[in-house]
Steps between C-alpha positions, in 0.01 A plus 500: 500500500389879613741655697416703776323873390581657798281635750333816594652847479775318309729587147756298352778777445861336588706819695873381597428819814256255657734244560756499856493456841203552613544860661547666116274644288262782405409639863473894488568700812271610725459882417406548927806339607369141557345290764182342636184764539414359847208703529245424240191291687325348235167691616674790327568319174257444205589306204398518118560180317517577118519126325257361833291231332843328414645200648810748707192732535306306650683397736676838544187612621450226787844558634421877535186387625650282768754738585229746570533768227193624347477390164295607157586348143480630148221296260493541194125431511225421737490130419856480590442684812257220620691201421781647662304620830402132506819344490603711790199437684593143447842513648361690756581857436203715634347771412542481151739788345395821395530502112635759281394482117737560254566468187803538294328687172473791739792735553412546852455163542189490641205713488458459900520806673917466610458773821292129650845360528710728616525313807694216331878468616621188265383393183643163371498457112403144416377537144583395166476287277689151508451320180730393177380602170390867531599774267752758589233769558265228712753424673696841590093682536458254795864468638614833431263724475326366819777571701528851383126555575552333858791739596281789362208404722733434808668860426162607613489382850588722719581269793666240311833316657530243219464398172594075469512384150504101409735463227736196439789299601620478101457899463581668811718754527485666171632849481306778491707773388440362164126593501344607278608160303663637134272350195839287396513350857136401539489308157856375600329347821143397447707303170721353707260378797157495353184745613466385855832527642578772319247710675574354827859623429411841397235510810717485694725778409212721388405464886812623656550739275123679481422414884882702612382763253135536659680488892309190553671193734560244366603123583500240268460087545663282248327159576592155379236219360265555763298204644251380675417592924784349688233359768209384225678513198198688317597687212297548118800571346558262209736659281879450567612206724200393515430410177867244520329382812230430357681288192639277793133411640416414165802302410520717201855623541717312320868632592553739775635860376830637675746359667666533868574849497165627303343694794145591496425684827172491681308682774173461678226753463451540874865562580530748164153679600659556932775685309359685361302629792831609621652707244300800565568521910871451409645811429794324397361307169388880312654490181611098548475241288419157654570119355247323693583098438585174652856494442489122605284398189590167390678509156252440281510161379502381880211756567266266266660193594386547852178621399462178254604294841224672676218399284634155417593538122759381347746741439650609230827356412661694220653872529496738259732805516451847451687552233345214293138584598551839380554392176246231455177637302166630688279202359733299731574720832132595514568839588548808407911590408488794734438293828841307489665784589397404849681161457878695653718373767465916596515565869364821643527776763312407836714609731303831532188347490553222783692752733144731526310178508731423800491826657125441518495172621337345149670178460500332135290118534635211399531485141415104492235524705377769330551330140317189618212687626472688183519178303244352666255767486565554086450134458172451816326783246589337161688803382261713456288292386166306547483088580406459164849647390354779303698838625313841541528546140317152432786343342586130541757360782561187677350501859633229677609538851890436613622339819593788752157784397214493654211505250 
């Protein structure tokens, strides 16, 4: 029984300031005095996607794309460059994007000539790393320090109207008057919440805090599991939810984890990717902090249940709480300790976010819809892996097809 490992640009730090109405929260005040730019066509915007060849990336880059921005990612090599230009090409997204090399050994960042971009008016940090079982200093070189090497590089720009960081709906809103992080308080935390969210937490105060002191603009996006294209459902993303989805297809969940209240929030890349197209043509979201979720998520339990219904499996009849799978030992959960902190009946807030969503006419899909879709494409491409049930890494795994996918 592996309970959901949350998604991308997610942490599993529990903050009692997330929780309210909807309309509190960590949103920072416009420094201009607020409001909708009006004026930006999106011929006179060019993006740089840090973190491109990502799933958000990815799919950051179409929406720009489609909204008519001109776009260039950041590859760490030329390999990556290619598979990503094809993916694009794929989804339709023509020409391919310029490309700017960098790598993160380099102070500068890249050894590119910078005055090439000086034409670029929003970069969008996607990068990271999103895994369990790093080191402290793995984990805080690619989580921490990348951030403070983006904001460097953006400091640079001389046209630049905003920075948009991907950080997490479990660690937003950290404080950044705290930075620089005291040696006491960054064994306290990494102890406390393991390597990766750890750094996500300190990322995202480091970025506040070093982007305000370089004058850069910021906005930041504090997504939710993110899934699958709310039209196709196509997403690659296996870690998180879709690893407990997967357990259903297989029949290999024996209990489900949670109970009523145990909220585990989605959103779909498309509708995450359109907002954040917006954030740097609203004048109004500098220096904000956005929740970006489905606040009509199923609970849990009822989220798998209707995905078991979907594909035709029986589901799963016994509950586990929280409380008790907390304290039951890894060799049973499955899963690393550090991911049931996303197992909380937590609420967060969106009222921010869905007020600029409204103001520019992006409406959130249907989160069943959406689910289904998603479910069906995981389980039409075998989770990642081939018909003979080996995965990418060649290990072993049923294949049969469920009711409900496409194969």
């Amino acid at each position: 029984m592996r309970p959901p490992r949350g998604g991308a640009g997610e942490s599993g730090v529990a903050r009692s300031d997330r929780r309210g109405d909807g309309e509190s929260g960590v949103v920072r005040p416009d420094r201009r005095g607020g409001g909708e730019s009006g004026g930006v066509r999106p011929e006179e915007r060019r993006a740089l996607v840090f973190g491109a060849t990502g799933f958000i990336g990815r799919h950051l880059v179409l929406a720009l794309g489609r909204a008519g921005v001109r776009v260039a990612t950041a590859t760490r090599s030329g390999e990556s460059y290619r598979r990503l230009a094809a993916w694009l090409a794929g989804h339709g997204h023509h020409p391919a994007p310029a490309d700017l090399r960098v790598d993160f050994g380099v102070p500068t960042l890249t050894r590119d000539d910078v005055t090439a971009w000086d034409d670029v008016t929003e970069v969008y940090n996607c990068a990271g790393a999103y895994r369990f079982g790093m080191t402290a200093e793995e984990a805080r070189r690619a989580n921490v320090d990348g951030v403070r090497a983006v904001v460097a590089f953006a400091a640079r720009l001389p046209r630049l109207r905003r920075l948009v960081h991907v950080s997490g709906y479990r660690v937003g809103g950290q404080d950044p008057a705290l930075v620089p992080w005291s040696d006491e308080r960054r064994r306290s935390v990494y102890r406390a919440l393991g390597a990766y969210e750890a750094s996500k937490v300190e990322a995202d105060a480091v970025l506040q805090a070093v982007a305000d002191e370089a004058g850069v603009p910021w906005s930041v996006v504090n997504p939710s599991s993110v899934i699958g294209d709310s039209v196709t459902g196509e997403s690659d993303q296996l870690l998180g939810l879709a690893s407990s989805v997967e357990e259903i297809w297989r029949g290999a969940m024996p209990a489900l984890p949670g109970g009523a209240r145990t909220f585990v929030p989605v959103v779909t890349v498309d509708f995450l990717a359109r907002f954040m197209t917006l954030l740097p043509v609203d004048e109004s979201a500098e220096r904000g902090s956005y929740w970006v979720l489905d606040d009509d998520t199923p609970a849990l339990p009822d989220l798998l249940t209707l995905v078991a219904r979907h594909y035709g499996v029986k589901v799963p009849r016994a509950r586990v709480p929280v409380p008790l799978l907390r304290r039951l030992p890894r060799r049973i959960t499955k899963t690393d300790p550090e991911t049931l902190t996303f197992l909380s009946s937590d609420r967060y807030p969106t009222g921010p976010a869905n007020a600029l969503a409204a103001r520019h006419g992006l409406a959130m899909p249907d989160v069943t819809t959406s689910l289904l879709r998603w479910a069906d494409h995981l389980a039409a491409h075998h989770f990642g892996r081939d018909r003979s049930g080996r995965d990418r890494a060649g290990r072993d795994g049923s294949g049969r097809d469920r009711a409900g996918a496409t194969p």
